[in-house]
N, C-alpha and C positions, 0 to 999 in steps of 0.2 A: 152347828157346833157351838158350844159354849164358849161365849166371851171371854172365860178363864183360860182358853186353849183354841187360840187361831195358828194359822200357820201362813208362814212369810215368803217373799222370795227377795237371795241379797242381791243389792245391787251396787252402783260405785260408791254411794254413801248410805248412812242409815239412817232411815226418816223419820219426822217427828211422831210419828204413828206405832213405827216400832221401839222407839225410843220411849214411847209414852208406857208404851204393853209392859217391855222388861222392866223400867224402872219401879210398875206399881205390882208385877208378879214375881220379880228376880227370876223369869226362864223365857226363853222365845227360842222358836220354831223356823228353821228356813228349811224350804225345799228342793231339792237336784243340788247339791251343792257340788256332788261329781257327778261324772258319768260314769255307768255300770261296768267299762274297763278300767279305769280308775282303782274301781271297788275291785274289781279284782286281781289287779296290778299291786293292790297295797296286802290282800290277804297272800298273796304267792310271796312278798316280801318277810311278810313275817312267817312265815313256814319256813323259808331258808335259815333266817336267826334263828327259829325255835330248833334246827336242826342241830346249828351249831353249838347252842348252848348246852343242847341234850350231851351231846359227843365231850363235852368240855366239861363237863358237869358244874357249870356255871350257878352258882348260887344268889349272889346279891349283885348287883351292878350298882356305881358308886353307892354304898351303902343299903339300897332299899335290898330288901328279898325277895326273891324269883317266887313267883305261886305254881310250884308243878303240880299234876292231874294226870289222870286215864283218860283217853277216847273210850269212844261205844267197841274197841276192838280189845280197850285192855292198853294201849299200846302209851307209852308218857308223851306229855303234852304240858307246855306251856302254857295256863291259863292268866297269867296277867304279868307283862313284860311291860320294865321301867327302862325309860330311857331309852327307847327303843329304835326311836330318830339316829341315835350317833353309833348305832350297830348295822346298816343299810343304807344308802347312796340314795336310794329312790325315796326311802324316808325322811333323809335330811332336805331333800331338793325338794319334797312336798309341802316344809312347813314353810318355804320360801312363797308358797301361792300370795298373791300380791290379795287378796281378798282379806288373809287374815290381818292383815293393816286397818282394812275398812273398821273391823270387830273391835277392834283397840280403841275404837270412838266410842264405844259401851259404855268404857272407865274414865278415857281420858287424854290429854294428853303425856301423859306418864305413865302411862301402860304400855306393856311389853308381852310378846309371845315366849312364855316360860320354858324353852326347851332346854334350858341347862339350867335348872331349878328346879327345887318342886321333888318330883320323879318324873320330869319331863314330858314325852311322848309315851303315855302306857297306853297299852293293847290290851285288853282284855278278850280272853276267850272263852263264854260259859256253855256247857253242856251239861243236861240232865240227866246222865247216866249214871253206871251203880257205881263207879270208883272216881266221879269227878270229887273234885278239893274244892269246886268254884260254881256255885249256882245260885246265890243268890248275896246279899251283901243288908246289913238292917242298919236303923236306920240312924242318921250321923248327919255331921255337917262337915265344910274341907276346912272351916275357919277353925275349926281345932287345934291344927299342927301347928299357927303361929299361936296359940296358947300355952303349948306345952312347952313351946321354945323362949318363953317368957316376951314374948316378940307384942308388941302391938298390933290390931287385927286391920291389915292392910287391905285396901281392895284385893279378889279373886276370884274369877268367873274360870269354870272347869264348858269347855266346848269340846262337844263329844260329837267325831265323825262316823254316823252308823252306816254298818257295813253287811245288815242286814234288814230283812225285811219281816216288819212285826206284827203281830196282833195281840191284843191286850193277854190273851192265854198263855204270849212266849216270856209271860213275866216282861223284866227289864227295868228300868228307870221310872221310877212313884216320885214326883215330891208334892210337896204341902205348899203351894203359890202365899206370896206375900212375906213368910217367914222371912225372910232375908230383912226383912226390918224390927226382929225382935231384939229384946233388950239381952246383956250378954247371961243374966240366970237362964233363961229359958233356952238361951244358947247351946247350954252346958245341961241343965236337967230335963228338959219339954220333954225328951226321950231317953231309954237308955243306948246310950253309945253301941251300934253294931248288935247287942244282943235282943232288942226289939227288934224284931220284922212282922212283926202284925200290920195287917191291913189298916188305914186310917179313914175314916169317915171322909176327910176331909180331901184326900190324895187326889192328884192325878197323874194317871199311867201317858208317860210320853209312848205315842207308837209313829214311829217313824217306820219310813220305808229307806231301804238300803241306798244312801249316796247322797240322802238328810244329814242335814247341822244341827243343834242343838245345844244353846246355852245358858247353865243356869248359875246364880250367883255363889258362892262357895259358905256364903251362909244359911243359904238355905236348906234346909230340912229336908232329905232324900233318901231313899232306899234303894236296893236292887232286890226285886219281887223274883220267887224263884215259878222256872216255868210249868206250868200247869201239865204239860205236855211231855214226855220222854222221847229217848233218842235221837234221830236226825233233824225231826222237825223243832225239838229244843234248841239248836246249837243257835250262838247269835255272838257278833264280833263287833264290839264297838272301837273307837280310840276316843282317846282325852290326852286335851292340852292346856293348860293351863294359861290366863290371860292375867297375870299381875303387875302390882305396882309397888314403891317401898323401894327398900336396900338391895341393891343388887346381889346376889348369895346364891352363884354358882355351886354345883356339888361336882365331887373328881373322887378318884379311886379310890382316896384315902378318906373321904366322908363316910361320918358312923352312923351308924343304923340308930335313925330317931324315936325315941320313946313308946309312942305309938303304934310305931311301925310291928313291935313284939309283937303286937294283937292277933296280928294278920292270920292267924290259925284259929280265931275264931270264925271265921267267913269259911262256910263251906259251901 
């Protein structure tokens, strides 16, 4: 395995080793972070919400907008649910796991688990079928959004819990290691915002297997590579949560749908 892309396992602290990896890549890798009930305890969760929101016709949740899709049956589907944690019992009592404290030693002592920030706990659900809205994502960084908020660009690491099992053909998560240390031009032009998803010489495809962590710095340079593969064997369910520091900036019902946020119809 290439030195660019080892893979870790957590434990009650985070070592100088892993410490060493993420600081000079902005991503690292741990493994089993759940167990494969877990993984399916969280996907059966979000099926009940995505039930609910269908029937309600639920559009934005504080501010952000709802991405609905087709299944392979036609049938509509929630493909990337914000704030997902404070609509489910079992998802708010999961972000309490005493582990994601350990992860807060990444940034610091002034890092916090962003679940009322941000868009909190999102779920995404991509499927390669003929009437999905959500299969692949180009490429970007997360440190954008405190850009357009005229905000200074605080630490934030996006930790993605996969809830499936990959091979580099089912697409998913590319970045570019290192980028997390560019200057803020390159920040802002190296790519074009979302409408680039070409392949980059330089990328590496995270393949995780279902109940994997996964965290990389919010300035780094990443895509979401669509998958190679159609139908069943395409579907793949990750979650993200955001790991930041700065102003505390809760979002509630009455938060407006941020600038950025418009885009989101160009991700199909």
């Amino acid at each position: 395995m290439s030195n660019l892309y080892q893979k870790f396992t957590l434990g009650e602290v985070i070592t100088a080793q892993q410490q060493d990896f993420f600081t000079k890549n902005g991503f690292i890798h741990f493994k089993n972070f759940i167990k494969p009930e877990t993984v399916n305890d969280i996907i059966r969760a979000s099926e009940q919400v995505q039930q609910h929101w269908i029937a309600n016709k639920i559009e934005k949740v504080n501010g952000v907008p709802i991405k609905y899709g087709r299944d392979l049956d036609g049938s509509p589907i929630v493909q990337r649910f914000a704030f997902i944690n404070q609509h489910h019992a079992a998802l708010a009592e999961f972000t309490k796991d005493p582990r994601f404290k350990v992860l807060l030693n990444l940034v610091g002592p002034q890092a916090r688990l962003g679940i009322s920030e941000k868009d909190g706990m999102v779920f995404n659900h991509y499927v390669n079928g003929p009437e999905s809205s959500f299969t692949k994502m180009g490429w970007h960084t997360d440190g954008l959004r405190d850009i357009f908020h005229g905000q200074k660009l605080n630490p934030m690491l996006n930790v993605g819990i996969h809830l499936s099992t990959l091979k580099p053909e089912n697409g998913g998560l590319r970045i570019l290691p290192g980028t997390h240390k560019q200057g803020l031009y390159s920040m802002l032009f190296r790519k074009r915002y979302f409408l680039d998803n070409n392949a980059d010489k330089n990328e590496i495809a995270i393949v995780p297997e279902a109940g994997d962590l996964t965290i990389h710095d919010g300035r780094l340079w990443h895509r979401v590579a669509q998958s190679s593969v159609t139908g069943e064997p395409s579907r793949r369910r990750v979650i993200y949560i955001p790991i930041i520091a700065g102003k505390y900036e809760p979002k509630h019902e009455e938060s407006p749908t941020a600038f950025y946020q418009r885009f989101t119809s160009l991700v199909k």
